[in-house]
Structures are given as structure tokens and as C-alpha cells.
Steps between C-alpha positions, in 0.01 A plus 500: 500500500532749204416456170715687232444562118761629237368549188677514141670811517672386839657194358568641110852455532801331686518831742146442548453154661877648713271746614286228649747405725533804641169580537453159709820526692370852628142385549584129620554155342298289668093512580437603130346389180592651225321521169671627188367556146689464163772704420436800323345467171495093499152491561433776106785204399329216582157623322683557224596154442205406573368729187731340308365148553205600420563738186850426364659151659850609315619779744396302800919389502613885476246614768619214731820588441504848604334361832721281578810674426357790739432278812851326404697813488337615863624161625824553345561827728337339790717163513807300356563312229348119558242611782167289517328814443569461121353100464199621696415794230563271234268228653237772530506607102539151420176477675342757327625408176304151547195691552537648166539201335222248620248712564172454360281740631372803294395688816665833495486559864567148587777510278643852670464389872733170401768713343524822684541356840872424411625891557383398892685169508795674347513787743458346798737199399726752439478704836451241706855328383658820549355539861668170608786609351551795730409310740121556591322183543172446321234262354378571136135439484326397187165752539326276276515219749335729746269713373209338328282701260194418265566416117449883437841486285671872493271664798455231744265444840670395756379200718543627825433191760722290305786792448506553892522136549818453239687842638427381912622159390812608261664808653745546834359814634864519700666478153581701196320361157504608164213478257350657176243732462253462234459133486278232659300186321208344494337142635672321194853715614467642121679865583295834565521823545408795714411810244776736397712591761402205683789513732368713755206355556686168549606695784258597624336156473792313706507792776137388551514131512801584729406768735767721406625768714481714158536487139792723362517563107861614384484725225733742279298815661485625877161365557140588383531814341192725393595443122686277318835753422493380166218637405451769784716788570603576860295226651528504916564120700152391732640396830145371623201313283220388660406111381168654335715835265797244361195271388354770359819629332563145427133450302578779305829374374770643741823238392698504811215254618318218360157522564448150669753579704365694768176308569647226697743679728210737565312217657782437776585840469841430431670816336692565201822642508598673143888514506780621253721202487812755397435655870378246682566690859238778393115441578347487187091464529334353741118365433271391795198537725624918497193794467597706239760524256831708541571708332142568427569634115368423185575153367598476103370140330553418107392202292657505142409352202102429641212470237186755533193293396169736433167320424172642415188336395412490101148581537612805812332285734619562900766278611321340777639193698435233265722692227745544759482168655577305141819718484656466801399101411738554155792686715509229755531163187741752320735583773498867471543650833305839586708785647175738484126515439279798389150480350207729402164442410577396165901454496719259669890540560784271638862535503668147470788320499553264213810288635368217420405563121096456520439881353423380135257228625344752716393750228415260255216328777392925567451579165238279487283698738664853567675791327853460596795702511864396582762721617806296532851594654338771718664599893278446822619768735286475857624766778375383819493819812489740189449889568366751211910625488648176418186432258544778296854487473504113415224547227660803285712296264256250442255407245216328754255218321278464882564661812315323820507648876377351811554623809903504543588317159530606154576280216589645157503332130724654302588479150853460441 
């Protein structure tokens, strides 16, 4: 059995969830579950609305609307007039519009999980209709019925003896089935979620509980490239990573990957393919149980918009572990994730990641006991396999707030 993943970009349009037929009816229909995110930008849609409900209640109609009409107008290109396909999106933002209007809780992150989930119902509602009507046979799978989680609303544990028991007793390994990304719930079957692009480690999480011959992600690049092109100029595809490099580059913030995802096909050793789903006959990335990575060249990382917290003590005391200990305490209840650490004896850096809004909170507790300085909106560049060449060249347009090299990785703050 194989285990495939489209993400956003792959299903952003009519053409899009076409080009999942094709990419099946080259690769096989049957033997396959298939897990697909929201399409496009639903997911930046969704969390706008759910701004809205909490800051301004009035545009919650006009931000619905422009959902709705984009998922309708997909639909419209994908089937005819009258098709079931149109009730079931309308029973899905009916449900969500109920959700807006009886609930009671003031949980932010409760409130999020319940509302964003929808852009994964949609999509794979969607896809799977169209499917059946080419012709493929498949099962859509709620993943919330299926993958159980903790109450850990917006980055959720998963519960894995009582996942592998729902996906063993749910899913026809012979078959094709069609399920979200992202989504899962918890022991009351209130909705969760899986971090951020989610999706792939949804993957990676049912090629596990399945013993999956592999895990392939479908992207809108040729595979794992040593930059993101965006950012990077003439970046180079990696046709081999070992398990332990792509976690690495995946720690650091490499977005072709999740981070989660890797750690439970590593334990079966079941590899990950990293496929361009515009040429699905080419062979992409491949990670697994390899010795080195190919091309062995310098690998190109960036973090935007990260926060550079530096502490010292008022008094120019050292920052011994107690001092250090207490802060890592305050970044842990405020949610601020560290990217990178670097301390002296009386000076204490980290480089966070304030998704989840807890930066104000944070310095407000600090400047009770340290000297603190906030950097927001800076870049976290790491280069991992770095030589002095690349180095020098990478650093000459930049102005550099902390520079930190271990033994084959740099990271770089920058101030942009």
C-alpha cells in the first residue's frame, strides 16, 4: 500500500484536482490512501474569519462569502448543473456557520481548530466526488474519526495506540481512500489539529499505522531542492537524504517537510518520495535508510518574520542555569517556539517564533528580572554542509544581528 499527499497548491484550482486523476491513473487507483489538504489559500481564509469573530462579527458574511463562492466556482468547472457535489458544500458551510453562532467558548485555539478544519472537509468532498465521477472508486474518510489526539487545540499529540487501532479497523488496504490532512480530534471528538502544515505529517502518521510501502508528497517543485527557489537563486534538486539530514533540514525549518513527519516512517524505515505532481513520471526525492546525501552541496534554510530575544542580568550577574531554566519555563507557557540558542557568561539569546501571539506576555514576565531587548521581524538563515565560499558570498549583503557555527551548520540573524 502507498500513501499519497497533495497539498494546497496541487488542488488550487479545477485543473488541479484534474491533475489528480492523472497522477493516480499513471501511478494506480487502487492500494492507496490519499490525503489532501485545503485548497490553496482556504486555510489564510478560514483564519481570517475566524479573526473576524473574534474582532469584528460584521464582515464574518463577506469573508464567508468569498469562501464559498471560491470552492463553488471550482465545483462549477468540475461538474454540472444539479450535481450532489453542490448540497454537500452547502451542508458543510451550513455547518460551519452553526459553529459561529452557538458557540460559547472564548478559547482562541479551541475556537480555531472548530472552524478551520472545514477547508479539509471541503477539499476532499470535493475531490473525492470528482474521482467517482471519472470513474475511480473510493471511500472518503473522516480523519477525525481516526486519528485521536490530546486537547492540545492548534498543535496536537497524537494518541498513537488508539490511532493504529481506528486506521487497521477503518481502511481497505486493497482500496483507494481519500482523507484530509491536518485534522484529527480529541476523546470528546471536539476537532484538532496537527501544527501548520499539518498535512504531511498526517501522512506520515497513516503510512505508519499502515505499513506503507512509502510515503510520496506531491508538490509544485521537482522534489527537495537545496533552497527554496523563491528565496534562493539557482538552487540544485537532492536525489538522496538520509532519514537523519531531512530531520535536520526539517528542525531548522526546511518547508517541503513538516518536521513530525519524518520521525515515524524513520522507525519502519519506510521512505519518502518528494514528487512534482505536474511531472509525476520524473523521480523527484527520495528519503530513506541512504549514507550520505546526494548531491552533497550546501543546503539553504530561512525562517522569516522570527523575534531575537537578548537578556542580561540587571545587576551583570552570570547567567547560570537557574536564570536560564526560569526562561525557557516562560517560552514553554507562552508558546514561543525557539529556532536558536546562544549565551555568554552574562548574556542570553533566542530566536523565536511568535505564531501563537505570547511575545508581549513574555517580555512583560522578563522585565521583571533581566535587561531585555526585542528585535522583532528579523530572518533566521541556517546553511547546513556550508564551505567558507558559499559563507562569504551569502553574508555580503547582509546586516548580521548573531552568527552561530557548529561543525557543518551555520545559522544567521539578520536584520531585515
Amino acid at each position: 500500500m502507498q500513501v499519497f499527499k497533495f497539498g494546497g497548491a496541487s488542488v488550487k484550482d479545477a485543473a488541479g484536482v484534474r491533475n489528480i486523476v492523472t497522477v493516480l491513473q499513471e501511478t494506480g487507483t487502487t492500494h492507496k490512501l490519499v490525503v489532501i489538504s485545503a485548497m490553496g489559500k482556504t486555510t489564510n481564509a478560514m483564519e481570517a474569519i475566524i479573526d473576524a469573530y473574534f474582532n469584528d462579527k460584521s464582515t464574518i458574511p463577506d469573508q464567508l462569502k468569498k469562501t464559498v463562492d471560491y470552492h463553488t466556482e471550482i465545483a462549477q468547472d468540475l461538474f454540472t448543473t444539479g450535481h450532489p457535489i453542490f448540497k454537500a458544500i452547502k451542508t458543510l458551510f451550513d455547518e460551519l456557520k452553526g459553529f459561529l453562532e452557538w458557540n460559547k467558548s472564548p478559547k482562541y485555539d479551541f475556537v480555531y481548530d472548530q472552524i478551520v478544519c472545514y477547508g479539509e472537509l471541503l477539499s476532499t468532498t470535493i475531490v473525492s466526488a470528482y474521482l467517482s465521477e471519472q470513474g475511480i472508486t473510493n471511500t472518503w474518510l473522516d480523519a477525525r474519526a481516526i486519528i485521536k489526539t490530546d486537547d492540545s487545540y492548534r498543535d496536537a499529540r497524537v494518541d498513537w495506540d488508539t490511532t493504529q487501532t481506528a486506521i487497521k479497523a477503518s481502511i481497505d488496504p486493497k482500496a483507494l481512500s481519500i482523507t484530509q490532512g491536518f485534522i484529527a480530534s480529541d476523546s470528546n471528538n471536539f476537532t484538532t489539529t496537527l501544527g501548520r502544515e499539518g498535512s504531511d505529517y498526517t501522512g506520515g502518521i497513516f503510512a505508519y499505522c499502515l505499513n506503507a510501502q512509502n510515503l510520496t508528497i506531491w508538490k509544485d517543485v521537482p522534489g527537495v531542492l537545496n533552497g527554496d527557489p523563491r528565496v534562493f537563486n539557482n538552487t540544485e534538486l537532492l536525489h538522496q537524504i538520509p532519514y537523519e539530514e531531512a530531520i535536520e533540514l526539517a528542525f531548522y525549518g526546511a518547508s517541503v517537510i513538516h518536521p513530525k513527519t519524518l520521525q515515524p516512517l524513520q522507525r519502519k524505515e519506510i521512505p519518502l518520495y518528494v514528487k512534482s505532481f505536474l511531472n509525476p513520471k520524473d523521480s523527484g526525492t527520495k528519503v530513506s535508510a541512504v549514507a550520505s546525501l546526494v548531491p552533497e552541496v550546501p543546503c539553504y534554510i530561512v525562517k522569516k518574520n522570527q523575534v531575537l530575544i537578548s537578556l542580561s542580568s540587571l545587576d551583570f550577574s552570570f547567567m547560570v542555569e537557574d536564570n536560564i531554566a526560569e526562561v525557557f519555563q516562560l517560552l514553554s507557557q507562552f508558546k514561543l517556539k525557539v529556532d536558536l540558542i546562544q549565551n555568554s557568561a552574562i548574556s542570553f539569546s533566542v530566536c523565536v517564533d511568535n505564531k501563537f501571539n505570547g511575545l508581549e506576555k513574555l517580555v512583560n514576565q522578563l522585565k521583571g528580572k533581566f535587561k531585555v531587548q526585542v528585535n522583532p521581524d528579523v530572518d533566521l538563515y541556517t546553511i547546513r554542509h556550508f564551505n567558507q565560499k558559499a559563507l562569504d558570498k551569502f553574508q555580503e549583503d547582509k546586516k548580521i544581528l548573531l552568527k552561530q557555527v557548529a561543525q557543518n551548520t551555520v545559522q544567521l540573524v539578520t536584520q531585515n
